[in-house]
C-alpha positions as CSV (number, residue, x, y, z in Angstrom):
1,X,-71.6,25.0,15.8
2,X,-70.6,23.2,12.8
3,X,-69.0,19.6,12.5
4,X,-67.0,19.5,9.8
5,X,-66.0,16.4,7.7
6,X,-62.5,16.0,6.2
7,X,-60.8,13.1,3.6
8,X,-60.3,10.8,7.1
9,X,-63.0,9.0,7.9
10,X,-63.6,10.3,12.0
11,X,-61.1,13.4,11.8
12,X,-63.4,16.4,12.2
13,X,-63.0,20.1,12.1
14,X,-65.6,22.1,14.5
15,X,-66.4,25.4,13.7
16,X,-68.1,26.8,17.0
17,X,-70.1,29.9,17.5
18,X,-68.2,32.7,18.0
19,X,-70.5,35.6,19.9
20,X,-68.0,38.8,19.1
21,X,-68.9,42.5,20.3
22,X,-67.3,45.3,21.4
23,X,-66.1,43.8,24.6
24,X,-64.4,40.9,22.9
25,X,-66.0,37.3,22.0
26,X,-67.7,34.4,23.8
27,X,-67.6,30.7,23.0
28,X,-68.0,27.3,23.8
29,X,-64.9,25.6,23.6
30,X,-66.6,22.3,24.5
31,X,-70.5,21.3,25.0
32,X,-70.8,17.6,25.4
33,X,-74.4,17.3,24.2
34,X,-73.4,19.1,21.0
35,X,-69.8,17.4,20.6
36,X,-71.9,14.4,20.5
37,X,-74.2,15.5,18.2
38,X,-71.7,16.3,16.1
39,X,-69.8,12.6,15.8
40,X,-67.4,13.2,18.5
41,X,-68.7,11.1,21.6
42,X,-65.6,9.9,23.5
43,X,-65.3,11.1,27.0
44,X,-62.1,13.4,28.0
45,X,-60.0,12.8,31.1
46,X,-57.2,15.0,30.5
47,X,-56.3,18.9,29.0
48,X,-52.6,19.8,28.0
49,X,-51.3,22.8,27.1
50,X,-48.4,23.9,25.3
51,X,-46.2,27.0,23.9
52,X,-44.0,26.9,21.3
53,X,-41.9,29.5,19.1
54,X,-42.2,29.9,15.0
55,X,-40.9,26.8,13.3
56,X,-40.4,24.2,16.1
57,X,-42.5,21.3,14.8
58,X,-44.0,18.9,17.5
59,X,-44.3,15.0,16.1
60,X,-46.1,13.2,14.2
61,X,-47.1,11.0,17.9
62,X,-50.2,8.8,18.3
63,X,-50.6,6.2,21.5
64,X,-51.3,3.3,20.7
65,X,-52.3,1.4,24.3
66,X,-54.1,2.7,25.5
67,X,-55.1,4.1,22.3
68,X,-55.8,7.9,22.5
69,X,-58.1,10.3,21.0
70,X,-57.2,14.7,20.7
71,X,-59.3,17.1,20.3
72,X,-57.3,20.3,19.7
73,X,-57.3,24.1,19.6
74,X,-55.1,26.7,19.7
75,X,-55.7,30.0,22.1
76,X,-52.7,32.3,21.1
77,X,-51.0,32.3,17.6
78,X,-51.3,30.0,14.4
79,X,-50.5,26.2,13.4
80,X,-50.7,24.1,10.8
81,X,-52.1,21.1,12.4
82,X,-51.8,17.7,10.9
83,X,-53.6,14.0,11.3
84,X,-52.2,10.7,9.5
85,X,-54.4,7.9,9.5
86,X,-52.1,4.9,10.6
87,X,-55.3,2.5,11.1
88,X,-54.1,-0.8,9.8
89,X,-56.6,-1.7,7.1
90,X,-57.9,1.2,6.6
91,X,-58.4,2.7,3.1
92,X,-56.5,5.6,3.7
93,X,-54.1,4.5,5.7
94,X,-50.9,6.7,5.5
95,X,-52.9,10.0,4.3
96,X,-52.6,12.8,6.2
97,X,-55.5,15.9,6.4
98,X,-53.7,19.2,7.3
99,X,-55.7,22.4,9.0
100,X,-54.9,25.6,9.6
101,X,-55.8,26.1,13.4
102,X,-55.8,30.0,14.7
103,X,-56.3,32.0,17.5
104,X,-59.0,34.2,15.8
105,X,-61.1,31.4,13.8
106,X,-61.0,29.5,16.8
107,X,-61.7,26.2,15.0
108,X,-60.8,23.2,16.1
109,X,-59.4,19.3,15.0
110,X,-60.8,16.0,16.0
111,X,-57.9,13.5,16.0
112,X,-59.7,10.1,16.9
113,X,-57.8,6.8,18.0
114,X,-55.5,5.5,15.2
115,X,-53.8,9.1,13.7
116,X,-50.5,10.3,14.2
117,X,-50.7,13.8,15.3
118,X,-48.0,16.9,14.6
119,X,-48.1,20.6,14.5
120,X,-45.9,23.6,13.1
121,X,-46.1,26.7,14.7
122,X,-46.5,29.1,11.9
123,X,-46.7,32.2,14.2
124,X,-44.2,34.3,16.1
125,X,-45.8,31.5,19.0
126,X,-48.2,29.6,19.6
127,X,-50.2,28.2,22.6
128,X,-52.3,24.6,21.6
129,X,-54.7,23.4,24.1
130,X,-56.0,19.9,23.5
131,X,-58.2,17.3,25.3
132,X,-57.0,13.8,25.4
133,X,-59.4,10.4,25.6
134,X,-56.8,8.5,27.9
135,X,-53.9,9.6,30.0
136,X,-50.4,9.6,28.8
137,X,-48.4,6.3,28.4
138,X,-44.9,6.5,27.6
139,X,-45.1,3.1,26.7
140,X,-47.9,3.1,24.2
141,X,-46.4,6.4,22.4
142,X,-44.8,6.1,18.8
143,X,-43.4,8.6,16.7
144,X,-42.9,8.6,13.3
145,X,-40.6,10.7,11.1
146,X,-42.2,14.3,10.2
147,X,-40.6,14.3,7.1
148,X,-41.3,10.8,5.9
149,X,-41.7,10.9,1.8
150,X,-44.3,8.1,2.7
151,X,-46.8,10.2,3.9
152,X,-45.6,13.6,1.9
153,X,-46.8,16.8,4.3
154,X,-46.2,19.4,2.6
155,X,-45.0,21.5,5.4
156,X,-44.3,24.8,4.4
157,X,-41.0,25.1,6.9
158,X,-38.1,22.4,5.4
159,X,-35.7,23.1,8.8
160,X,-38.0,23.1,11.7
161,X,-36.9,22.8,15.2
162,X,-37.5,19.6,16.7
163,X,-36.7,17.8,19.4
164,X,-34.2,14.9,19.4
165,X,-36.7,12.1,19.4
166,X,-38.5,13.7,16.5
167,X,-35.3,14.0,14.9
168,X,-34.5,10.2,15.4
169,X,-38.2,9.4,14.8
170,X,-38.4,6.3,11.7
171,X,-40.6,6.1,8.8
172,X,-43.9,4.8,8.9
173,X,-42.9,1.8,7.4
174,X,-40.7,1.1,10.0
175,X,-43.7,0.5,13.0
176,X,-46.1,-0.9,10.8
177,X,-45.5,-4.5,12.9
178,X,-46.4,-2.7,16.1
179,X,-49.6,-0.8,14.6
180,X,-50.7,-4.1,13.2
181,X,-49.9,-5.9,16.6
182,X,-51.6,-2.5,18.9
């Protein structure tokens, strides 16, 4: 298994082993002694799932109290999975690391506290399993526009379906008061 760093200081990309044979493959999709090992030592109390057809886009979200950690994979299709570091004071604050997460690689990307987090399905559909550090607070959730020239993904879809609140989402500028203040 291989921990892998990126530009954000705490977003990781794990490479586990994949055992493949005739009969199909085998892997790990979580080990707590080597997840630790590996820098990523928070424990998980929840799994979600989702499905989603070819160009919806889901976010950019992050909860800020409590404050919420993701470690995610995807089990059927292809994303292009995204993490913007929104920690106030932090030297990258407002970059963004983007990973191609598939079915068949089977990687995986560890969002820590403090990132926004949003996906585009690049397949016909995709299913995304992640872990999550806290439950889910309605009141601690933000969004923030996915298409924010602030923060400049290059997504490679320009009209992906989203939902209305993603749609009405603001710019980053616009909740840096409550990040400083979370």
């Amino acid at each position: 298994m291989k921990f892998r760093k990126t530009t954000l200081a705490g977003v990781l990309v794990v490479e586990p082993d994949v055992h493949r044979d005739a009969r199909g493959f085998f892997l790990e999709s979580y080990h707590e002694e080597k997840y630790q090992a590996g820098g990523i030592a928070e424990r998980f109390v929840q799994d979600n799932h989702s499905c989603s057809k070819r160009g919806t886009l889901r976010g950019l979200h992050a909860q800020l109290g409590p404050a919420q950690g993701k470690l995610v994979r995807v089990v059927r299709g292809e994303i292009l999975d995204v993490a913007v570091d929104v920690r106030t004071g932090s030297p990258t604050f407002g970059q963004h690391h983007a990973e191609t997460l598939d079915a068949d690689a089977h990687r995986q990307l560890w969002i820590p506290e403090g990132f926004l987090h949003g996906f585009l399905v690049l397949s016909e559909e995709a299913e995304v399993e992640y872990k999550v550090t806290t439950p889910y607070s309605p009141s601690g959730e933000i969004a923030v526009a996915w298409n924010d020239p602030e923060i400049a993904i290059p997504w490679p879809e320009t009209d992906p379906t989203v939902s209305e609140r993603d749609a009405a989402a603001p710019p980053l500028s616009a909740v840096r008061s409550r990040l400083a203040s979370s």
